[in-house]
C-alpha positions as CSV (number, residue, x, y, z in Angstrom):
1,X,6.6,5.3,-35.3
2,X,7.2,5.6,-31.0
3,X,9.5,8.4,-30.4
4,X,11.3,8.7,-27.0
5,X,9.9,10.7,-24.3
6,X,6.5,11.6,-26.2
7,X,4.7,9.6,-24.3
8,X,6.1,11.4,-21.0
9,X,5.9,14.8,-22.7
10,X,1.8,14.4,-23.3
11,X,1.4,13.0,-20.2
12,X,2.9,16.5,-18.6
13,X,1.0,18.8,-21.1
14,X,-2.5,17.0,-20.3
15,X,-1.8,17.5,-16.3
16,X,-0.6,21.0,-16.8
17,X,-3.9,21.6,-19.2
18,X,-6.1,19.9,-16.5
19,X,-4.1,22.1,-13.7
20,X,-5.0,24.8,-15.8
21,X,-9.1,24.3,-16.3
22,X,-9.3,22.9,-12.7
23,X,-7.5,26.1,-11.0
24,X,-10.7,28.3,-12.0
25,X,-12.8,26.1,-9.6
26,X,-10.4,26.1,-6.9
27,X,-11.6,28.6,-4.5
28,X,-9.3,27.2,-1.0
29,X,-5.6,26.9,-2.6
30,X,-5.2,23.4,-2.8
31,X,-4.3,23.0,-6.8
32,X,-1.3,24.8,-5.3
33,X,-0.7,22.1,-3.1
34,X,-1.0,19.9,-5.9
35,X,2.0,21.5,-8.0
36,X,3.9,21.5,-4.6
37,X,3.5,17.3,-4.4
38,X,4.3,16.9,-8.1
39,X,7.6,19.3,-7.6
40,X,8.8,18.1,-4.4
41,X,12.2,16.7,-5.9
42,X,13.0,20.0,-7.5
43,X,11.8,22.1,-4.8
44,X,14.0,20.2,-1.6
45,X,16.5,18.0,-3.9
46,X,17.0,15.2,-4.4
47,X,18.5,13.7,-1.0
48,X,16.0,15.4,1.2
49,X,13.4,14.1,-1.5
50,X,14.8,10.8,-0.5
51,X,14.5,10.8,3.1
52,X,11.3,13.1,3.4
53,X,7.7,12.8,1.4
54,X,4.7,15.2,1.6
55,X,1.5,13.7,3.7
56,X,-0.1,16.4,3.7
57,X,-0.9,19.6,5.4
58,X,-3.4,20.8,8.3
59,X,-3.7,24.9,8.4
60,X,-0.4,26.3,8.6
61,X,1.6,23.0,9.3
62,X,3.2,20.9,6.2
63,X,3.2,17.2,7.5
64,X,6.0,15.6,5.6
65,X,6.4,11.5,6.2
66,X,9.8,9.8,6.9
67,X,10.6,5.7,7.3
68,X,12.3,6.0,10.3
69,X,12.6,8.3,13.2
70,X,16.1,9.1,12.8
71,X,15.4,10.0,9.4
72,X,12.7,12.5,11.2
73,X,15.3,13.9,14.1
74,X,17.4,14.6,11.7
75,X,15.5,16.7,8.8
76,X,14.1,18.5,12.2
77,X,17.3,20.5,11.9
78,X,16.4,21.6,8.5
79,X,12.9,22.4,9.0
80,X,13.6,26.0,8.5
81,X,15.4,25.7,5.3
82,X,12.6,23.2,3.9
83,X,10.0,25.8,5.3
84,X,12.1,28.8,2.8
85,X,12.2,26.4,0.2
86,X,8.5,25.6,0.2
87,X,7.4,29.2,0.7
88,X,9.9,30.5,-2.2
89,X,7.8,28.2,-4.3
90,X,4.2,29.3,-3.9
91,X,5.5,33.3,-3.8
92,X,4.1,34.0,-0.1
93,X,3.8,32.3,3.4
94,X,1.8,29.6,3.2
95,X,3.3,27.3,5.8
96,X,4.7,28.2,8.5
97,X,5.8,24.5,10.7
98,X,7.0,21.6,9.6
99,X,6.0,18.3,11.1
100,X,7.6,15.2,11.0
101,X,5.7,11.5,10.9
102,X,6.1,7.8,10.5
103,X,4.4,6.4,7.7
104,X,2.5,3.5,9.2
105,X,0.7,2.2,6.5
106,X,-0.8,5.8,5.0
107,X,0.3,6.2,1.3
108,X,2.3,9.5,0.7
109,X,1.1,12.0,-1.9
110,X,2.7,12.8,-5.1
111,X,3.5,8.9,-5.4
112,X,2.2,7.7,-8.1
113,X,2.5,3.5,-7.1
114,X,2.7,2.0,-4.1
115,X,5.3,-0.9,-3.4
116,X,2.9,-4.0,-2.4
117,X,4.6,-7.4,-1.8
118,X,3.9,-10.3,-4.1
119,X,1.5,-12.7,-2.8
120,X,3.5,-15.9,-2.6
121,X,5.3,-13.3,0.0
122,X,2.4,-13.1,2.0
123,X,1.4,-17.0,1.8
124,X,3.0,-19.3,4.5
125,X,5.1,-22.4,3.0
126,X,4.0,-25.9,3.5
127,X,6.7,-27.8,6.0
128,X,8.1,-30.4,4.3
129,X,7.0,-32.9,7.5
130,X,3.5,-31.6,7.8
131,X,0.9,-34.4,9.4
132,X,3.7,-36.1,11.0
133,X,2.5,-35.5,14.8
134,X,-1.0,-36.7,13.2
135,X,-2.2,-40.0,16.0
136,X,0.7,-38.4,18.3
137,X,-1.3,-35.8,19.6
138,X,-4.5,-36.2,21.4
139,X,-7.2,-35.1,19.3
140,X,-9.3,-34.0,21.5
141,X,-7.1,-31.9,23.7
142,X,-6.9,-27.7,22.8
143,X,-3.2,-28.9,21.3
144,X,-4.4,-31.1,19.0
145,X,-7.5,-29.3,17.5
146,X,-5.2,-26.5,16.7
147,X,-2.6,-28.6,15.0
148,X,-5.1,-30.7,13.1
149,X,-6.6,-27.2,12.1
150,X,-3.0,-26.0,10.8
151,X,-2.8,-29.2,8.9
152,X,-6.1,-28.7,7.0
153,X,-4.9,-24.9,6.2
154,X,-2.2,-26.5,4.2
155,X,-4.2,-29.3,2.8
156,X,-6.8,-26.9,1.4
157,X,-5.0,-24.5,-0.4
158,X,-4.7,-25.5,-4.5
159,X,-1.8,-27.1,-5.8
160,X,-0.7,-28.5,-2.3
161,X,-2.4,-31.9,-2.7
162,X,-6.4,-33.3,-2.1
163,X,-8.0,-31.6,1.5
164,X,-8.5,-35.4,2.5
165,X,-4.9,-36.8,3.1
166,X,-4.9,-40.2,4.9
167,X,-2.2,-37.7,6.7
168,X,-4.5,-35.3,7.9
169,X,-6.5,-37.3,10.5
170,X,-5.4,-39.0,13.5
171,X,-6.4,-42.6,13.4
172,X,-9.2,-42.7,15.5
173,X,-11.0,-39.9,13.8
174,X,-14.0,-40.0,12.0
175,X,-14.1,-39.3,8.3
176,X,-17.8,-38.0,8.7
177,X,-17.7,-34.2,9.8
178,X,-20.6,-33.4,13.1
């Protein structure tokens, strides 16, 4: 029989367990770090949480990631705080700047998925009067190769029809490739 929350609960008693076996071979600190990432809603709060993710850290500097830079300017003014906050929870100094970055494609820590777009996002829609310049344009000009080329992009890709329309080729074109 499932039982609310005891898949969750396991789930935190085997990372804790692992934290716990792993932290005898950590020699540099950086299980800490670990706990810091995993904690960093309880630690800042929730709406700093929201507006502010750990990157990562270089010597004494915590690099924290924000979407925009007026997200950034802003947290700037509670940098101390965050810094208090942060140091509170390890028990000792162990940063001692914050610095602020744009994501830019880099994948935050402590984030378990990342939001990807579905592919028919990322796939360009067929116009509905594709081929119709087809015998308009010169085919031999720069023009014309290019949109002849866009043409067979469309007519290639499944489910949008065979890759040799009658529409695809200007009418003085030769079926036989050179």
């Amino acid at each position: 029989m499932q039982h609310p929350g005891r898949e969750s609960r396991h789930k935190r008693l085997g990372a804790d367990l692992m934290l716990a076996a792993l932290s005898r071979f950590d020699k540099k600190g950086g299980l800490k770090l670990v706990r810091l990432w995993q904690e960093w809603e309880n630690i800042v709060g929730p709406e700093v949480a929201e507006l502010a993710r750990p990157l990562g850290h270089k010597q004494g500097t915590l690099l924290l990631f924000t979407q925009d830079a007026i997200a950034a300017q802003q947290l700037t003014y509670y940098a101390p705080e965050l810094l208090e906050r942060v140091n509170a929870f390890f028990g000792e100094l162990v940063f001692d700047k914050v610095r602020f970055e744009l994501l830019d494609g880099r994948v935050p820590l402590g984030l378990q998925t990342r939001a990807e777009k579905p592919a028919d996002a990322l796939r360009p829609k067929k116009p509905s009067n594709l081929g119709g310049l087809v015998g308009k344009i010169d085919p031999d000009s720069a023009v014309g190769r290019c949109y002849l080329a866009y043409v067979r992009f469309f007519s290639s890709q499944p489910d949008e029809g065979p890759a040799n329309d009658a529409n695809t080729r200007p009418n003085r074109a030769s079926r036989r490739g050179k």
